[in-house]
TORKOL-455721 format. One line per field, with one value per atom (N, C-alpha, C): residue number from 1; residue in one letter; chain; x, y, z. Coordinates in Angstrom, 3 decimals, padded with zeros to 6 digits. Atoms other than C-alpha are relative to their C-alpha. Example, Ala and Ser with C-alpha at 12.3 -4.5 7.8 and 13.67 -1.06 7.14 Angstrom:
resi <- (1:1:1:2:2:2)
resn <- (A:A:A:S:S:S)
chain <- (A:A:A:A:A:A)
X <- (000.890:012.300:000.900:-000.820:013.670:-000.770)
Y <- (-001.190:-004.500:001.200:-001.190:-001.060:001.090)
Z <- (000.000:007.800:000.000:-000.060:007.140:000.730)
END
This chain:
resi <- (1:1:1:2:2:2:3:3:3:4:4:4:5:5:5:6:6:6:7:7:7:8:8:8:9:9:9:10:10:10:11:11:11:12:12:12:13:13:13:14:14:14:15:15:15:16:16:16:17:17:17:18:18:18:19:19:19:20:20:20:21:21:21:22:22:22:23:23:23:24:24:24:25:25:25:26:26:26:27:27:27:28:28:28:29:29:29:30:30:30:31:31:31:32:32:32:33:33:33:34:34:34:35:35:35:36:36:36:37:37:37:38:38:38:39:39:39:40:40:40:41:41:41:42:42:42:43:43:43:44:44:44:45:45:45:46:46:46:47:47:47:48:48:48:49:49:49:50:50:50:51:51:51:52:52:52:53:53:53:54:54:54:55:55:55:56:56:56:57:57:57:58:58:58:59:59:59:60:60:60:61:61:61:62:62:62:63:63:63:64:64:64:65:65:65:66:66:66:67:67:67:68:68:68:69:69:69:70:70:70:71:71:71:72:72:72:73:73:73:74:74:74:75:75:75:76:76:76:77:77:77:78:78:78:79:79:79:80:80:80:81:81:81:82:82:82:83:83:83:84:84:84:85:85:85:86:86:86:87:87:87:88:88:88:89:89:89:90:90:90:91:91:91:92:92:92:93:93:93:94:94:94:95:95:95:96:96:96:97:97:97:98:98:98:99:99:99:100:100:100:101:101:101:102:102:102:103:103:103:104:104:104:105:105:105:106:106:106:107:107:107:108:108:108:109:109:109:110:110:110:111:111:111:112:112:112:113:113:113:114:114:114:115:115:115:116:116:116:117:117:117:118:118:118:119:119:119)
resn <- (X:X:X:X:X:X:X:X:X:X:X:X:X:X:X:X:X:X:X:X:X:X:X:X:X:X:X:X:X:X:X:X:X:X:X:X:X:X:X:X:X:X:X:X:X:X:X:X:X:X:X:X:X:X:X:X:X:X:X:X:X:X:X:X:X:X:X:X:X:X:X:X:X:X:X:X:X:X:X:X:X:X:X:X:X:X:X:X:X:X:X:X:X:X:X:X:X:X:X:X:X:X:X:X:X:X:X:X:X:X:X:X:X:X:X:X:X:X:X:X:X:X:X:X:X:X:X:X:X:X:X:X:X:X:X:X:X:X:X:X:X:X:X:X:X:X:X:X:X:X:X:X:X:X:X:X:X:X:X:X:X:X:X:X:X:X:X:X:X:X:X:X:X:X:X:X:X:X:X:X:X:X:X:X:X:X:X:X:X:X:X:X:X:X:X:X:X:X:X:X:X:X:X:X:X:X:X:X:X:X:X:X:X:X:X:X:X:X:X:X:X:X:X:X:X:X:X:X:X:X:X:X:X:X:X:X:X:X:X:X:X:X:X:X:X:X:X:X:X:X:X:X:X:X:X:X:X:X:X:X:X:X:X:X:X:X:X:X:X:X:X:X:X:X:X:X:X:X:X:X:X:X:X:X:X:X:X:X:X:X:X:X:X:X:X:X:X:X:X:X:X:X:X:X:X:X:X:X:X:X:X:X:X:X:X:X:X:X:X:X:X:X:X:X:X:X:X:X:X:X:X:X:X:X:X:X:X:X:X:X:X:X:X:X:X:X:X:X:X:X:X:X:X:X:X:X:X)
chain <- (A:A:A:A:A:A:A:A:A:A:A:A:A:A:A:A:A:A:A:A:A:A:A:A:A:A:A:A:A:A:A:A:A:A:A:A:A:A:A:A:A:A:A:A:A:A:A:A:A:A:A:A:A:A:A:A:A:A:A:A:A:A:A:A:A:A:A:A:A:A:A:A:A:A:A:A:A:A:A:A:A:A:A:A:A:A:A:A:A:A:A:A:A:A:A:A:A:A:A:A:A:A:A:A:A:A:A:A:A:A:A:A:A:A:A:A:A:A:A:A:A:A:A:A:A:A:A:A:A:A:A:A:A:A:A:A:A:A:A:A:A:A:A:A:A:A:A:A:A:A:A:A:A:A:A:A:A:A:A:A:A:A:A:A:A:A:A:A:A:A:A:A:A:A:A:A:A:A:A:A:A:A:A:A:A:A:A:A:A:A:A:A:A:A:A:A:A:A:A:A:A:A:A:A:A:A:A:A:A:A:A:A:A:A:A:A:A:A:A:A:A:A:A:A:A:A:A:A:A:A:A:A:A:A:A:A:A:A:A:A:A:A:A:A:A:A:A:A:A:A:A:A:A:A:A:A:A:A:A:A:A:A:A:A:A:A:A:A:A:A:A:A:A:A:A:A:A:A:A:A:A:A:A:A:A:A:A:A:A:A:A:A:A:A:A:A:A:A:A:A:A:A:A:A:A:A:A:A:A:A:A:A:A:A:A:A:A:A:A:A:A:A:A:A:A:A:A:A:A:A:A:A:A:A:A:A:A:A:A:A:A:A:A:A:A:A:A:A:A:A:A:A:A:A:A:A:A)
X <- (-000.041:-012.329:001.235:-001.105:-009.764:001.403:-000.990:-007.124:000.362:-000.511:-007.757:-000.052:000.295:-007.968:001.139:-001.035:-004.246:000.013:000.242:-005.355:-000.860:001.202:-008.450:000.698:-001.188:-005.727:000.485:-000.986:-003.170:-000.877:000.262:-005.983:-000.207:000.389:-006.933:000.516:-001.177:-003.878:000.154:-000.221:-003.345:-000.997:000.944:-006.769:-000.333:-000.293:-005.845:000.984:-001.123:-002.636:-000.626:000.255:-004.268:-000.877:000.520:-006.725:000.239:-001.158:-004.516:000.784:-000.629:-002.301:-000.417:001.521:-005.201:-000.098:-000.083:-005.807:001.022:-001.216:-002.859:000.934:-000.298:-001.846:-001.082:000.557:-004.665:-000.452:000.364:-004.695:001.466:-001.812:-000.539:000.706:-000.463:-000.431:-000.072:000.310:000.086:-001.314:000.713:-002.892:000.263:-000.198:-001.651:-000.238:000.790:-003.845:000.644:000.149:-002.884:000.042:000.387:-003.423:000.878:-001.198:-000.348:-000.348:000.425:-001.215:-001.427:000.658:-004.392:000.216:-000.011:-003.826:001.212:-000.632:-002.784:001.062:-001.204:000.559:000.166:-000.706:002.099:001.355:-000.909:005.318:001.209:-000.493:006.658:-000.429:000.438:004.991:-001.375:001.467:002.498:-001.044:001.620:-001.313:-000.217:000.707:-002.320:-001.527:000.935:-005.409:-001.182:000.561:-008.078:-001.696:000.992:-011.283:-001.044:001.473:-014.940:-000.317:000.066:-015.215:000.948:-000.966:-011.791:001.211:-000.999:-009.955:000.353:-000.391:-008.255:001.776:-001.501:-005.146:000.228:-000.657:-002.559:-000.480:-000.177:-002.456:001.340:-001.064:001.076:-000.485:000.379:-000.556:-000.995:000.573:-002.558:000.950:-001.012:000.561:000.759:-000.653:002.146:-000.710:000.806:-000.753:000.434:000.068:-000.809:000.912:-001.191:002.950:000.225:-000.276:002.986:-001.330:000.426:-000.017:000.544:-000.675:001.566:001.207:-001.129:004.676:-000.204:000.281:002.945:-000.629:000.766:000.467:001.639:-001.154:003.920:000.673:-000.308:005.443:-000.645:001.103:002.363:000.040:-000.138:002.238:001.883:-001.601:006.356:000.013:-000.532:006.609:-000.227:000.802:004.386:001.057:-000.191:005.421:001.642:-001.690:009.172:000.570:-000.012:008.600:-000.522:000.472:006.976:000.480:-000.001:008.377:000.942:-000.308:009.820:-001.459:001.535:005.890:-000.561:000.336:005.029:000.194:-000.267:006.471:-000.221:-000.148:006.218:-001.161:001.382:002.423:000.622:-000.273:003.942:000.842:-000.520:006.391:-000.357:001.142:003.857:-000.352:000.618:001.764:000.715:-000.778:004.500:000.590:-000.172:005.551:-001.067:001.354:002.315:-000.183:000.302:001.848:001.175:-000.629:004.877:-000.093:000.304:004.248:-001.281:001.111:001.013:000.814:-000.228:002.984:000.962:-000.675:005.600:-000.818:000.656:002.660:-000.281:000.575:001.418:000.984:-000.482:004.525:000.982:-000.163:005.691:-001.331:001.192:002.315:-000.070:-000.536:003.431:001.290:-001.321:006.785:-000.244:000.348:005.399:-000.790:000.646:003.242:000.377:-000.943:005.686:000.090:000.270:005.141:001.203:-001.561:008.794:000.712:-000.481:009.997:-000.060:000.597:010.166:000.829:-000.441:010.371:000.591)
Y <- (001.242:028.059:-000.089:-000.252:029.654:-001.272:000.686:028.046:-001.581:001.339:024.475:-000.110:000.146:024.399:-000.748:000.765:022.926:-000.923:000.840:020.512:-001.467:000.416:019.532:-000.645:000.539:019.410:-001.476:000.918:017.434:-001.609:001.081:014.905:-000.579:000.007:014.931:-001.074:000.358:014.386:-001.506:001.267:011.165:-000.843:001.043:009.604:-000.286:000.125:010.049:-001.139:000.756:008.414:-001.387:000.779:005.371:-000.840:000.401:005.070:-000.432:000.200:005.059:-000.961:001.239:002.660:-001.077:001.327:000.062:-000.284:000.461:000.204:-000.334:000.944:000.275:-001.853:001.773:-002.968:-000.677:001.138:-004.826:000.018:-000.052:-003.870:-001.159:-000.205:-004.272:-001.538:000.790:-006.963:-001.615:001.308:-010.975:-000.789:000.867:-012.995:-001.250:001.324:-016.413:-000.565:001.002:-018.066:-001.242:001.238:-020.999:-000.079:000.295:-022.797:000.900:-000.367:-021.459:001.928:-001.422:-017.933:000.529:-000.408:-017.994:-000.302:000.450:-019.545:000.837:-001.125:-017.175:-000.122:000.174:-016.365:000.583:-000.501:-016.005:-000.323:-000.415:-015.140:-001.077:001.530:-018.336:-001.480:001.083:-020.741:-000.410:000.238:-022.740:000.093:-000.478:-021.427:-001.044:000.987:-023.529:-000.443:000.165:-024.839:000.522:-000.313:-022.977:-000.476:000.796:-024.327:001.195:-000.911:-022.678:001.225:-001.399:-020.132:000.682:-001.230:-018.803:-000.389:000.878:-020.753:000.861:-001.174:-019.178:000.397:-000.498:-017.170:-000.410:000.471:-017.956:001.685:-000.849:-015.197:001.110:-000.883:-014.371:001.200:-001.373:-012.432:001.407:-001.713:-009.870:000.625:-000.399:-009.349:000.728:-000.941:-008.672:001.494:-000.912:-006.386:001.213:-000.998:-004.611:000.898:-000.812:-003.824:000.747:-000.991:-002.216:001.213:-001.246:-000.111:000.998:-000.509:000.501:001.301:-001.019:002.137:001.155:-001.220:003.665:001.021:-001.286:005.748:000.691:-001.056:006.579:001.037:-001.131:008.278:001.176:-001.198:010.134:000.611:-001.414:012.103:000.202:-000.831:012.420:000.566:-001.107:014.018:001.297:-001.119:017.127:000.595:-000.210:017.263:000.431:-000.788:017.499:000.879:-001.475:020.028:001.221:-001.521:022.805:-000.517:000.242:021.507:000.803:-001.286:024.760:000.881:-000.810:026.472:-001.011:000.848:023.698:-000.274:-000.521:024.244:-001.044:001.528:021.812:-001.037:000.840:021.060:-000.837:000.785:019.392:-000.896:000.945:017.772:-001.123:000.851:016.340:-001.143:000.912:015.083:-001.090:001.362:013.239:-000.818:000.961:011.508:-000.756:000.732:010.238:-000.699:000.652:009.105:-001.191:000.521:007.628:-001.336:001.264:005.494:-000.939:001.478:004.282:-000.677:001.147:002.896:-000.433:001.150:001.636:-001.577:001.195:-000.631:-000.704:000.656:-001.529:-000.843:000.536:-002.496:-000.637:000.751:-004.434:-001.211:000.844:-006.084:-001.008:001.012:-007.342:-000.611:000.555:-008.443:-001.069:000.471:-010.155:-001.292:000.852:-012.298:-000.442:000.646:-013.145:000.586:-000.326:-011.002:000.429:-000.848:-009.914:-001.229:001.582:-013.950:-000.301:000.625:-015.040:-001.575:001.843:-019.228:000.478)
Z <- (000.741:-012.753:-000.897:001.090:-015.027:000.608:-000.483:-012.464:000.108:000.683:-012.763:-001.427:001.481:-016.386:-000.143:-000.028:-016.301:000.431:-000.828:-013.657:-001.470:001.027:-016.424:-001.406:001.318:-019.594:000.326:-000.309:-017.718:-000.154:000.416:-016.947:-001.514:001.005:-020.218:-001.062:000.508:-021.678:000.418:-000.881:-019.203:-000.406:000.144:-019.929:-001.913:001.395:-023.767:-000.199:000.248:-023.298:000.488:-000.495:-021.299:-000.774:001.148:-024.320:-000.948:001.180:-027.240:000.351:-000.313:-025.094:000.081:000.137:-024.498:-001.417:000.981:-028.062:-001.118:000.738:-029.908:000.318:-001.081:-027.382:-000.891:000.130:-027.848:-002.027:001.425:-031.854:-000.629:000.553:-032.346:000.481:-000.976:-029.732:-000.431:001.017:-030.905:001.689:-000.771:-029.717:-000.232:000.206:-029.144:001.585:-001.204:-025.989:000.112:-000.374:-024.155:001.384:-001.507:-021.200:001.094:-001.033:-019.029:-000.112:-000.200:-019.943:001.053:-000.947:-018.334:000.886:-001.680:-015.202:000.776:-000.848:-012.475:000.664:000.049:-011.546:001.369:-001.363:-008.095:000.291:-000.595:-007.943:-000.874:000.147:-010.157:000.850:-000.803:-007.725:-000.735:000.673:-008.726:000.523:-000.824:-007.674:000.659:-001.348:-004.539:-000.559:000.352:-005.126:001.475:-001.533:-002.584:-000.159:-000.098:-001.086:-000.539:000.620:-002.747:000.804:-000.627:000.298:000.176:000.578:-000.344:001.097:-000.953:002.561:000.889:-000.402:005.291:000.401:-000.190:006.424:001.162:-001.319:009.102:000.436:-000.858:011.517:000.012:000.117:010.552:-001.059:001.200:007.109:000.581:-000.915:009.737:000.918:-000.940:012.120:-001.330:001.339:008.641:-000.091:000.420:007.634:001.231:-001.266:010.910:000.145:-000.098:011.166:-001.106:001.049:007.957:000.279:-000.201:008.889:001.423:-001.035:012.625:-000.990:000.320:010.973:-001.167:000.576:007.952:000.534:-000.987:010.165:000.866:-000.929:012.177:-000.916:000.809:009.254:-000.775:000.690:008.000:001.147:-001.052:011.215:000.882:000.211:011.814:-000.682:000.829:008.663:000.241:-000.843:009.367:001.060:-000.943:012.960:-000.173:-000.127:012.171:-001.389:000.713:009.720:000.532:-000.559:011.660:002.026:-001.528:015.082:000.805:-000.664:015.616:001.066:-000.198:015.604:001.103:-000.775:017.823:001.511:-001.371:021.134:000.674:-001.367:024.140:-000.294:000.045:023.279:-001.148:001.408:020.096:000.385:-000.583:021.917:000.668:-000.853:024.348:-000.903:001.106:021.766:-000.898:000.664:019.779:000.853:-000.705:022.657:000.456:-000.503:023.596:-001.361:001.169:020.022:000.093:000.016:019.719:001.170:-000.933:023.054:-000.567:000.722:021.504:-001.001:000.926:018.870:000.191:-001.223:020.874:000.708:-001.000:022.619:-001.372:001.070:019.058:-000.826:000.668:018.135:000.889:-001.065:021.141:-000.009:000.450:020.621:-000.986:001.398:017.427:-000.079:-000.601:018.339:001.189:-000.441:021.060:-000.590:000.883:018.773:-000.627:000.894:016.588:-001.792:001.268:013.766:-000.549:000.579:013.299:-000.373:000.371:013.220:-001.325:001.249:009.627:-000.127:-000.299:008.915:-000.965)
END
């Protein structure tokens, strides 16, 4: 147990600082409310107004979604692989080419669809 004990501090330390920051803010901090403060902010644009069940998305915002998980899953297993891809030998080779073709199709898939097009 002795060994996390630094682990245990550190949080410690962190959920101190996150405390003390919350309150000194909201002690230190000027409260002056008005309309424009609450209403929610995107980006400088002004909030769309959306229908009671929450409206829906084009198709381009999941081709979005997708291609960013396509390529993040590709770099979580490259990294690894071309760090020990000495110890790894042909079977490792294999395997990252076969991966790599799946996400070749996944991302031909999305290119195909138009997810790489921006208006």
């Amino acid at each position: 147990m002795e060994l996390y004990a630094p682990v245990f501090v550190l949080a410690g330390i962190g959920a101190a600082f996150v405390a003390v920051s919350m309150i000194v803010g909201s002690i230190a901090g000027p409260k002056r409310y008005n309309r424009a403060k609450m209403q929610s902010y995107e980006c400088g644009i002004e909030p769309t107004p959306q229908p009671a069940g929450g409206g829906r998305f084009t198709i381009k915002y999941y081709l979005t979604a997708m291609l960013f998980i396509v390529f993040d899953i590709e770099i979580i297993f490259l990294y690894p692989w071309a760090v020990h891809f000495d110890e790894l030998g042909v079977f490792g080779l294999i395997a990252m080419v076969l991966f790599l073709v799946n996400v070749s199709i996944a991302y031909a898939y999305e290119w195909r669809r138009g997810g790489l097009e921006w208006e």
